[in-house]
DOMIKOL-283017 format. One record per residue (C-alpha): x, y, z; residue in one letter; residue number from 1. Coordinates in nm, 3 decimals. Layout:
BEGIN
X/Y/Z/res/n
X/Y/Z/a/NUM .
...
***
This chain:
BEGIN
X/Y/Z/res/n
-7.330/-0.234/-3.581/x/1 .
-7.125/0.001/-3.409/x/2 .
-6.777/0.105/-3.502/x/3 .
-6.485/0.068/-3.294/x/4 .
-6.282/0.401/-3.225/x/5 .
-5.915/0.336/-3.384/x/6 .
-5.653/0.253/-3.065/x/7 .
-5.481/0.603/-2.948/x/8 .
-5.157/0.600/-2.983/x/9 .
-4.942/0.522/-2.718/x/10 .
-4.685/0.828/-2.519/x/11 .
-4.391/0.673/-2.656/x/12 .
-4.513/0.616/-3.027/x/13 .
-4.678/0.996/-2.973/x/14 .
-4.268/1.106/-2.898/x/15 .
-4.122/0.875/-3.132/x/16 .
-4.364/1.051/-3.402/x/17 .
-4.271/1.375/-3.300/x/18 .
-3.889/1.324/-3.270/x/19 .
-3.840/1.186/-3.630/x/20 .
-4.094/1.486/-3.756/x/21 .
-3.849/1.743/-3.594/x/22 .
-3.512/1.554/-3.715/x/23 .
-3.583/1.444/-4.035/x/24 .
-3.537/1.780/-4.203/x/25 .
-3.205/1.817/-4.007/x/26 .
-3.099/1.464/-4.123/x/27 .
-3.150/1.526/-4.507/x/28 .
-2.969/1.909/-4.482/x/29 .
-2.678/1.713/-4.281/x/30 .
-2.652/1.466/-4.517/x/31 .
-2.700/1.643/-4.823/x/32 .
-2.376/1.889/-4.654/x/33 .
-2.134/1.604/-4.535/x/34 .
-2.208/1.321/-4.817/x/35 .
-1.894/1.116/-4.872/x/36 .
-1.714/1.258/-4.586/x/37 .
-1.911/0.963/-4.321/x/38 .
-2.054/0.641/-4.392/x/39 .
-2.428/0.741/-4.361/x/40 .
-2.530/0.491/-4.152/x/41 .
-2.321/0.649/-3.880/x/42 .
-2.382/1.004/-3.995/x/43 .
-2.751/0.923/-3.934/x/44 .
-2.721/0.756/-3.621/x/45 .
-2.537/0.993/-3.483/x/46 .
-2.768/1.307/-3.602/x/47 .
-3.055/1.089/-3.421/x/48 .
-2.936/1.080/-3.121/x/49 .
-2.841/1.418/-3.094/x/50 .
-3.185/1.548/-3.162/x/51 .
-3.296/1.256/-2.978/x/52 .
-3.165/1.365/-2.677/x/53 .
-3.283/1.726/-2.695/x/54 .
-3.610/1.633/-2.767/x/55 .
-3.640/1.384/-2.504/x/56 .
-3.527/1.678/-2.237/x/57 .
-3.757/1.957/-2.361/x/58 .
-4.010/1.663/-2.283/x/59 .
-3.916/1.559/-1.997/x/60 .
-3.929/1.946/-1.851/x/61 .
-4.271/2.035/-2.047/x/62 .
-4.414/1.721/-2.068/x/63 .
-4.455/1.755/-2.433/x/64 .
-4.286/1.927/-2.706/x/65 .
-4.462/2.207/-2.733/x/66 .
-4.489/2.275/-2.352/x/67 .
-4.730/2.211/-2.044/x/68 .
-4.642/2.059/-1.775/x/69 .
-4.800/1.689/-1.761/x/70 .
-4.967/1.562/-1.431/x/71 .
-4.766/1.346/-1.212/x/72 .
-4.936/1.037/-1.258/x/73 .
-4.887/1.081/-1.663/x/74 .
-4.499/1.196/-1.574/x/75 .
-4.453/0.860/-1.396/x/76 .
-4.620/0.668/-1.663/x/77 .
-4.399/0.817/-1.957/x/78 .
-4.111/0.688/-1.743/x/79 .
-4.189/0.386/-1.705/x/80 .
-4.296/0.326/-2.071/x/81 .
-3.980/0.468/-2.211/x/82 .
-3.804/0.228/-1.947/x/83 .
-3.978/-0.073/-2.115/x/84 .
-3.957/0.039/-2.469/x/85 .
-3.545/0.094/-2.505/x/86 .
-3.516/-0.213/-2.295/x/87 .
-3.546/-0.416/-2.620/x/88 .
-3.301/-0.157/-2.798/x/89 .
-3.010/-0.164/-2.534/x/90 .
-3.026/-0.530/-2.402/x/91 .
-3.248/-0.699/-2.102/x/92 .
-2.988/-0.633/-1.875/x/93 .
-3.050/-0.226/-1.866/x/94 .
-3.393/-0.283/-1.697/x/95 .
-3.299/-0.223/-1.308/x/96 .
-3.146/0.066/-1.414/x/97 .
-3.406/0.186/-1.567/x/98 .
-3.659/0.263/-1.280/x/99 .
-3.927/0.506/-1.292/x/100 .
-3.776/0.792/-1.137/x/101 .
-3.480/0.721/-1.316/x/102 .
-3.525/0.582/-1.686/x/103 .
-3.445/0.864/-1.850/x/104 .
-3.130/0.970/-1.655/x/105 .
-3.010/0.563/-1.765/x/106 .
-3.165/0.643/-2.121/x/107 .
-2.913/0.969/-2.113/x/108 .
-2.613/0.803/-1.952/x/109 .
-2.671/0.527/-2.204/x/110 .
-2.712/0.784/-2.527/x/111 .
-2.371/0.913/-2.420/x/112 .
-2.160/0.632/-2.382/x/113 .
-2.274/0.523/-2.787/x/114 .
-2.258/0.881/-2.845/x/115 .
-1.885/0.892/-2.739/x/116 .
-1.759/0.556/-2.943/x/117 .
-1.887/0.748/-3.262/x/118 .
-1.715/1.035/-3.186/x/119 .
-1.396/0.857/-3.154/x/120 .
-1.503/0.676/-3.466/x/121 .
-1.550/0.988/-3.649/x/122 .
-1.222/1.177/-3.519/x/123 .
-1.018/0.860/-3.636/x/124 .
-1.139/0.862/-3.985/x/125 .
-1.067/1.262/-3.986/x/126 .
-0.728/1.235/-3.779/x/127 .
-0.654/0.935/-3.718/x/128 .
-0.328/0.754/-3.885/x/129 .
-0.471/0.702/-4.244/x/130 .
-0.762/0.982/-4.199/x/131 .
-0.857/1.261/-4.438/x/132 .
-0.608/1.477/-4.299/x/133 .
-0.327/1.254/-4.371/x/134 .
-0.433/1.196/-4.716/x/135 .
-0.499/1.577/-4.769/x/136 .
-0.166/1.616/-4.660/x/137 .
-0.024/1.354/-4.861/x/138 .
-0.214/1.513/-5.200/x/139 .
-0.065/1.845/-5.170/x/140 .
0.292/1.658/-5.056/x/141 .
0.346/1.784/-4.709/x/142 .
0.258/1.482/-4.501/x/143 .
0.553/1.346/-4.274/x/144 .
0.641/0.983/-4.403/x/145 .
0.564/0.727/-4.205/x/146 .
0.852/0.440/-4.056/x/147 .
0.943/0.183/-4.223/x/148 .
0.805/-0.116/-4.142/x/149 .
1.081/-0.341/-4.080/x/150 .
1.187/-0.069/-3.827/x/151 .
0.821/-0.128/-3.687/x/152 .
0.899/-0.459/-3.649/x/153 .
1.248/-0.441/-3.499/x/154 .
1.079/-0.153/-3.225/x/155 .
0.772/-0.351/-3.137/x/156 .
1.003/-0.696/-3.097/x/157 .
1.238/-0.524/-2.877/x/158 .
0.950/-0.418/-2.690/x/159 .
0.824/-0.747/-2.644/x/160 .
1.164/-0.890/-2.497/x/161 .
1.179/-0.620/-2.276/x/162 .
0.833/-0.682/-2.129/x/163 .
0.945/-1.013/-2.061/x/164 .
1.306/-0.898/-1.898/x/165 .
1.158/-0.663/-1.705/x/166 .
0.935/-0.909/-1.549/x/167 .
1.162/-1.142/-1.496/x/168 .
1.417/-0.865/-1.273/x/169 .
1.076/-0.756/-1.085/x/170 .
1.035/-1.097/-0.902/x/171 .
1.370/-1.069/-0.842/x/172 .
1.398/-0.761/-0.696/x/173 .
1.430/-0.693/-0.341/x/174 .
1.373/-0.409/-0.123/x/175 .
1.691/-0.536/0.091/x/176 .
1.895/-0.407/-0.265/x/177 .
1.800/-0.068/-0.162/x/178 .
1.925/-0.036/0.178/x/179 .
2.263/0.183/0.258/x/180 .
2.476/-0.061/0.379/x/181 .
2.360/-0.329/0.129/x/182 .
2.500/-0.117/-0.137/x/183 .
2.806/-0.020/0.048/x/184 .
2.864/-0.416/0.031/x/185 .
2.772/-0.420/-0.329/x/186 .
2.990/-0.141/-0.428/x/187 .
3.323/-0.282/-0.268/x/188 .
3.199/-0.666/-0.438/x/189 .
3.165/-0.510/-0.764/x/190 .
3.472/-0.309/-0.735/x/191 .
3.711/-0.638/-0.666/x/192 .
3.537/-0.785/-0.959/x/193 .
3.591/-0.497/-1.231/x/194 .
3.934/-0.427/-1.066/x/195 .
3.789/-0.072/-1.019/x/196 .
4.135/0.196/-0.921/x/197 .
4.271/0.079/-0.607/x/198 .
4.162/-0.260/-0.669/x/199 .
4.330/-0.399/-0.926/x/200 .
4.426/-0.775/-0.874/x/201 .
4.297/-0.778/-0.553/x/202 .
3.998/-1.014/-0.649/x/203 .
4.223/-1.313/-0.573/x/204 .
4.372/-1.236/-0.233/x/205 .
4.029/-1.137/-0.113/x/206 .
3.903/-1.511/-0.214/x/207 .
4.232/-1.635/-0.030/x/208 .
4.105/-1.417/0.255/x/209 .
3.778/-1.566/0.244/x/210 .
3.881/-1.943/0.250/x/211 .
4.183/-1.901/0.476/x/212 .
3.895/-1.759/0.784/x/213 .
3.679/-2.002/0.658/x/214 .
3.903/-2.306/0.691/x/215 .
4.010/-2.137/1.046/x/216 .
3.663/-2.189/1.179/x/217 .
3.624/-2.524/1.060/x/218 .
3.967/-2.576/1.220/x/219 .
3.873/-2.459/1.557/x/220 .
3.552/-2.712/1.570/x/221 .
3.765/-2.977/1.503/x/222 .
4.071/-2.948/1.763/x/223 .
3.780/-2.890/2.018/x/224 .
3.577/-3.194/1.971/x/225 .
3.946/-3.392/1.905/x/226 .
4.024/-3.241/2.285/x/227 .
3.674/-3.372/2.431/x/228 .
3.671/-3.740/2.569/x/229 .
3.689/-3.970/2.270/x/230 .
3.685/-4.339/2.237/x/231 .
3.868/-4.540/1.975/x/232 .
3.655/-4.562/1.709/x/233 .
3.693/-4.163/1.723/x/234 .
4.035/-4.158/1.721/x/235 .
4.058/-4.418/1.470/x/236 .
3.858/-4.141/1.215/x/237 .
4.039/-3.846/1.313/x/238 .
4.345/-4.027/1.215/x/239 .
4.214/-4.183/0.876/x/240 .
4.060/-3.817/0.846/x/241 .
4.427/-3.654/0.873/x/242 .
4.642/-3.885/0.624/x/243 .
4.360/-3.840/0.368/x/244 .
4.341/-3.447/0.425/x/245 .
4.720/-3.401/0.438/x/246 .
4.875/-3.277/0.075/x/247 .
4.543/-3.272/-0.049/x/248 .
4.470/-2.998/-0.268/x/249 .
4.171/-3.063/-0.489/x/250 .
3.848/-3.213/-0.305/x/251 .
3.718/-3.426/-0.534/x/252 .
3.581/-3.750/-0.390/x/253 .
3.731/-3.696/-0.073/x/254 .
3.427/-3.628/0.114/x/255 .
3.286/-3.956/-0.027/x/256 .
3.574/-4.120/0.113/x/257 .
3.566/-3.979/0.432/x/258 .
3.170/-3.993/0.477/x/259 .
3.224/-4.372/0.390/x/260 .
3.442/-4.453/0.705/x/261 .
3.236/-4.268/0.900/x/262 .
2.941/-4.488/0.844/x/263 .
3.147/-4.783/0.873/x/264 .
3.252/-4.655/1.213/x/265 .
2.913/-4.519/1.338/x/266 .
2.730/-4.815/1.439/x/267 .
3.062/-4.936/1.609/x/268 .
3.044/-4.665/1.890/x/269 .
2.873/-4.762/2.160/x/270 .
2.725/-4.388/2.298/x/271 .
2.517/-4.173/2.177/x/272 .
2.739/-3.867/2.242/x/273 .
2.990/-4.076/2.068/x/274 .
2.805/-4.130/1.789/x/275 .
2.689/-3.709/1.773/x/276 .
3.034/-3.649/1.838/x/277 .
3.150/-3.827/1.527/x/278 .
2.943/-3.687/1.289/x/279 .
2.975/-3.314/1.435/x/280 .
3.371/-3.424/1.313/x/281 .
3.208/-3.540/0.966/x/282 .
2.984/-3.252/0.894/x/283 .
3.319/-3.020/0.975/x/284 .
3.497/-3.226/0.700/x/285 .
3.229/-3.121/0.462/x/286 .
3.207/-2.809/0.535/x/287 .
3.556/-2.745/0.454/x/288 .
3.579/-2.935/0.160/x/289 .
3.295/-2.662/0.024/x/290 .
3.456/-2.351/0.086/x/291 .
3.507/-2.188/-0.267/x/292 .
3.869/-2.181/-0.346/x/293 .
4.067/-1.905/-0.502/x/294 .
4.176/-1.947/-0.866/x/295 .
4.509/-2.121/-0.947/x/296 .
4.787/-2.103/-0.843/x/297 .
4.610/-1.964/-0.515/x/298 .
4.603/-2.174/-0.253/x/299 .
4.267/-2.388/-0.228/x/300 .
4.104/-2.395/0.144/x/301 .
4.213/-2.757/0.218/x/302 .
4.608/-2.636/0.111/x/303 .
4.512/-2.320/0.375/x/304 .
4.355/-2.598/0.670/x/305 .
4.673/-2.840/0.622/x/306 .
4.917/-2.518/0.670/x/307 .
4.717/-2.446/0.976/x/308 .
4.756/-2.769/1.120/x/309 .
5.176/-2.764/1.058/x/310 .
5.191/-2.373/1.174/x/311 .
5.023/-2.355/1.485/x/312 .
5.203/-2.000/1.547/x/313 .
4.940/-1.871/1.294/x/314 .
4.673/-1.915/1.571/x/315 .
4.693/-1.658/1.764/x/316 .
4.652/-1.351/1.482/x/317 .
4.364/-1.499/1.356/x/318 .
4.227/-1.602/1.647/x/319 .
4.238/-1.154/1.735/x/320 .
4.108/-1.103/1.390/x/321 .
3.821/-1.326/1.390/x/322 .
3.697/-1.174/1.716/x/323 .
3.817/-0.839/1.537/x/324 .
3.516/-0.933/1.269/x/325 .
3.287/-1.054/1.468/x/326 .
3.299/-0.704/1.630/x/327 .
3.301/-0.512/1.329/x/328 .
2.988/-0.697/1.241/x/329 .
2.779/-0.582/1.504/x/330 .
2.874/-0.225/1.468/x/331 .
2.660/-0.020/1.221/x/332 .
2.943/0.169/1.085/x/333 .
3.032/0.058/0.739/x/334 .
3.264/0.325/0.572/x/335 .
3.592/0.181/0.424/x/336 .
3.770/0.491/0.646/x/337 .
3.644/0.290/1.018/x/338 .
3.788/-0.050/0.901/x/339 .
4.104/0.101/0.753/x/340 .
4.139/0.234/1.122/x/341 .
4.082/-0.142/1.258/x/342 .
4.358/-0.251/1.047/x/343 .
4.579/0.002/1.152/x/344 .
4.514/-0.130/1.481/x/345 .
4.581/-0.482/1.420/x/346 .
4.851/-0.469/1.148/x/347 .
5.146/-0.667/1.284/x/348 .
4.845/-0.944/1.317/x/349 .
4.738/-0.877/0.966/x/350 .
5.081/-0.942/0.821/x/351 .
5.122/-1.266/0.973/x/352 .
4.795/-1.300/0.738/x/353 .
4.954/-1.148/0.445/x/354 .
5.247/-1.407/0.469/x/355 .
5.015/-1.687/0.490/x/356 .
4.791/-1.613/0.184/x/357 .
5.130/-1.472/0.017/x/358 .
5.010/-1.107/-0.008/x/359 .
5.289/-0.935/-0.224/x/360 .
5.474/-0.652/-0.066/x/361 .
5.326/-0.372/-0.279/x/362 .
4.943/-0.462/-0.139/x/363 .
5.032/-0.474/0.215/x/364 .
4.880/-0.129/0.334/x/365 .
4.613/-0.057/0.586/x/366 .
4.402/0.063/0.255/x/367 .
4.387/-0.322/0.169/x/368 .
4.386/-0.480/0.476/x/369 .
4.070/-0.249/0.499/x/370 .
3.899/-0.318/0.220/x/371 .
3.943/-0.696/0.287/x/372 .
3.815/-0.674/0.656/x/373 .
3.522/-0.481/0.486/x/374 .
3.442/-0.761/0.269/x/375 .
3.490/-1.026/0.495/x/376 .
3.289/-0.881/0.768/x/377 .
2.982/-0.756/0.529/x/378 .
2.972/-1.087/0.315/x/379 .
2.846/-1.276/0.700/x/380 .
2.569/-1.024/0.700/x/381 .
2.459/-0.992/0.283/x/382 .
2.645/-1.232/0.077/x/383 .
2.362/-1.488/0.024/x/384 .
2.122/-1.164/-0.109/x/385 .
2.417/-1.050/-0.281/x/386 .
2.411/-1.385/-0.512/x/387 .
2.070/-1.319/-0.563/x/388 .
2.147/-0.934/-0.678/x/389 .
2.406/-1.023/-0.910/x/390 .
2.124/-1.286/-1.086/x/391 .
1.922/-0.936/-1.111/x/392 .
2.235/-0.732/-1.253/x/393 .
2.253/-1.019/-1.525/x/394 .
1.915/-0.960/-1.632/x/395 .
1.963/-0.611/-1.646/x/396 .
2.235/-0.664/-1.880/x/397 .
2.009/-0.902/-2.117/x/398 .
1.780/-0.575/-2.081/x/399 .
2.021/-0.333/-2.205/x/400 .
2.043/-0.492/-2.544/x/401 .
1.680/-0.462/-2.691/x/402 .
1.654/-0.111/-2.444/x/403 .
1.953/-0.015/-2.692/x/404 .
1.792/-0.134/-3.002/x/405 .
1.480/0.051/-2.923/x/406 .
1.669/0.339/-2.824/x/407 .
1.840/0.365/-3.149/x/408 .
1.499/0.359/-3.328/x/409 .
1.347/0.575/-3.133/x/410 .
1.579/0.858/-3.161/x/411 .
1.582/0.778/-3.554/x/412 .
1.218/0.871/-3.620/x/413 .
1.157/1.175/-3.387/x/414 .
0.731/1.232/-3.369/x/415 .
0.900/1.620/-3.566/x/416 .
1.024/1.451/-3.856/x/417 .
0.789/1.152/-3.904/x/418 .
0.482/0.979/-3.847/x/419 .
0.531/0.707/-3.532/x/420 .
0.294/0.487/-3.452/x/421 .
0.165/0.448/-3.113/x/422 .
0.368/0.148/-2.972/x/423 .
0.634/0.421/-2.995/x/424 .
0.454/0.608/-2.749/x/425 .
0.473/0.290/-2.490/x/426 .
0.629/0.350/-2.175/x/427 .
0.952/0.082/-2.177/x/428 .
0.895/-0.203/-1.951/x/429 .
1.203/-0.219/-1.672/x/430 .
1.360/0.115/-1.745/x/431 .
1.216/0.269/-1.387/x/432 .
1.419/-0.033/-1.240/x/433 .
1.729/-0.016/-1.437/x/434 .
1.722/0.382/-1.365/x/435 .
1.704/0.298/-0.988/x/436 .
1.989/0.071/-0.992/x/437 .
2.216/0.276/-1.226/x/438 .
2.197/0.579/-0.990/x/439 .
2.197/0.406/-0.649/x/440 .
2.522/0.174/-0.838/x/441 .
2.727/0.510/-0.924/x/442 .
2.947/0.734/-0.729/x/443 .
2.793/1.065/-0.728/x/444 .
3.155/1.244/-0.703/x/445 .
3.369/1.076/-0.956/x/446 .
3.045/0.968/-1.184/x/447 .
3.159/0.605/-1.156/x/448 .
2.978/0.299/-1.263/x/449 .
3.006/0.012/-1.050/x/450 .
2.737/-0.212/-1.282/x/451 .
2.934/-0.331/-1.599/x/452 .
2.675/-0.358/-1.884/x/453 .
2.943/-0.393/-2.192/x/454 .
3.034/-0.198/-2.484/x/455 .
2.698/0.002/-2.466/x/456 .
2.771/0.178/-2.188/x/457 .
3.107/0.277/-2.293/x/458 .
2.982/0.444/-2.599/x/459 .
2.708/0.616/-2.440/x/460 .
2.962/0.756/-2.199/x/461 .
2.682/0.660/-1.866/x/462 .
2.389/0.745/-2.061/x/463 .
2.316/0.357/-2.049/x/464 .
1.957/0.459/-1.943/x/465 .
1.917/0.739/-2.028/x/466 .
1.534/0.847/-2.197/x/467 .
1.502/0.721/-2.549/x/468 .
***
């Protein structure tokens, strides 16, 4: 009966063979050397693939490991085999990259990437924050000591709330914040509020200034649809409108009192004009009644309307100055220096102004009239993005406080003196931002902060952001 040869051994079992007879001598002496030092099973690995990968090449050039080149057909062959053999090692998913011109190219790219994660795994338990190093270092007494944990604790929670800040102030953020004249708007604002020199207590005149033009325009619309043909039912609102108005000087519930009459009038006017007329007149009233008011004692914007309506003489200066603003408005220069000029121009009009909002004697200069023309005219153009600027200069304050904290911790445990751990390394969410704002918000001359971010900034003397 005749014997069957034994199977020959496939190319891949014929390189496997050969690769663990060359690297198993290596293994043991590496081993042997660097017991204790590794885990073996990753000291082993590791060796492997090293000698792995070196065989594998001197193969793939010689076509075996001794040399001799193989024929093309066998080349293509030992491709594809090893292609189909580490498929089961490295996952399913490896096979289209594993083609056969290209298998062991993948194989390589493939050896490298697991080749690099034990590296790192290696230099960690050598370097890394409890390594042998450290503990050398802490045998012989000379290793830095580490922070304390509850500082850990205090840093990485401070971190956290800034992350959150900071992404708050981004969606707020607006490149309209960054423009020149924006700022130049912002600047004077912020100046009135933190009485800055050569605005102290001017915050309330300014407001006065605000609601007296305010209450001006609304006065305006009114006399010219009173002056337009009216009917009865018109006249019979403007009148109820007037006693109810007249020595008024808080708002509250009049416009429900007035908007009531008017739709009990409404459906008795008989045109439609009449009708559009009537609640032009209405929407007026309400308008007026919402005009912010100065703080007490100041006069409110209804108290400013009802002096307008006994003191008709007022007219005609702010009547000049309101087409004096509307001017100014359109022009692109901003500077404090061209509306101290306009005032200068218009200044017996501007005290007529000053005795209506009762302006004391020692503010009435062209310097102030200036600076509230300035306002005046820039709030038309900005102060709606202005509200929404101060809501992100309120969460940069918030931001200060944990910036501070971490600050403080920071410069506590310099990297020279101890061991940090790498959250201190973290870039600080926000401070880029803050940074922005705190130069663009500071007079470059004097050094002056406009923003107001408390007692921190005082005691850091404008270092408020300054790198931890």
């Amino acid at each position: 009966m005749p014997t069957t040869a034994p199977a020959k051994p496939s190319v891949t079992d014929s390189i496997r063979q050969q690769i663990q007879e060359k690297a198993e001598p290596i293994n043991r002496n590496l081993e042997n050397r660097y017991q204790g030092l590794v885990e073996n099973s990753e000291l082993q690995e590791k060796i492997n693939i090293q000698q792995s990968q070196k065989l594998l090449q001197r193969f793939e050039e010689s076509g075996s490991l001794d040399g001799g080149l193989p024929e093309a057909g066998q080349r293509s062959k030992i491709f594809s085999t090893l292609g189909a053999a580490d498929s089961e090692t490295f996952g399913g998913a490896w096979e289209p990259y594993l083609p056969i011109a290209g298998g062991t190219a993948a194989l390589a790219l493939l050896v490298g990437f697991h080749y690099w994660g034990l590296y790192r795994a290696l230099y960690q338990k050598i370097c890394g924050e409890r390594g042998l190093y450290h503990r050398f270092l802490m045998a012989i007494g000379k290793a830095k000591p580490d922070v304390s944990p509850s500082d850990v604790f205090l840093h990485d929670q401070a971190l956290e709330k800034l992350r959150w800040i900071a992404n708050a102030a981004q969606e707020i953020d607006n490149k309209k914040f960054s423009q020149a004249e924006f700022l130049v708007y912002a600047k004077l604002r912020l100046c009135f509020e933190r009485e800055a020199p050569g605005y102290e207590g001017l915050a309330p005149f300014k407001d006065c200034f605000h609601a007296l033009f305010g209450a001006y325009a609304v006065y305006q619309t009114l006399h010219q649809i009173e002056h337009s043909r009216q009917g009865s039912k018109q006249q019979e609102f403007y009148q109820f409108a007037h006693r109810r108005l007249a020595g008024e000087k808080t708002p509250e519930n009049l416009d429900a009192v007035l908007q009531g009459k008017l739709s009990e009038l409404l459906p008795q006017v008989q045109t439609d004009a009449g009708r559009r007329r009537l609640e032009d007149y209405g929407s007026c009233l309400t308008r007026l009644l919402e005009i912010p008011n100065p703080p007490e004692p100041f006069p409110s914007a209804l108290s400013l309307f009802n002096r307008l309506q006994t003191r008709s003489d007022y007219g005609g200066a702010l009547q000049t100055l309101s087409q004096k603003i509307a001017r100014l408005g359109e022009e692109t220069t901003t500077t404090t220096e061209s509306f101290i000029l306009a005032a200068m121009e218009d200044y017996d009009d501007l005290e007529r102004i000053g005795d209506l909002i009762g302006l004391p004697d020692s503010y009435r200069s062209p310097d102030v009239y200036g600076k509230l023309l300035q306002d005046l005219t820039l709030s038309r153009r900005y102060q709606g993005a202005f509200a929404q600027f101060q809501t992100l200069l309120d969460i940069l304050r918030q931001w200060t406080v944990p910036y501070q904290n971490l600050r403080r911790i920071r410069q506590a445990h310099p990297p020279e003196k101890f061991r940090q751990p790498s959250s201190f390394q973290r870039e600080i969410p926000g401070f880029a931002l803050a940074r922005r704002y705190q130069q663009s918000l500071t007079d470059q001359k004097t050094n002056y902060q406009f923003i107001n971010f408390g007692e921190e900034e005082q005691e850091t003397a404008g270092a408020v952001f300054a790198s931890p």
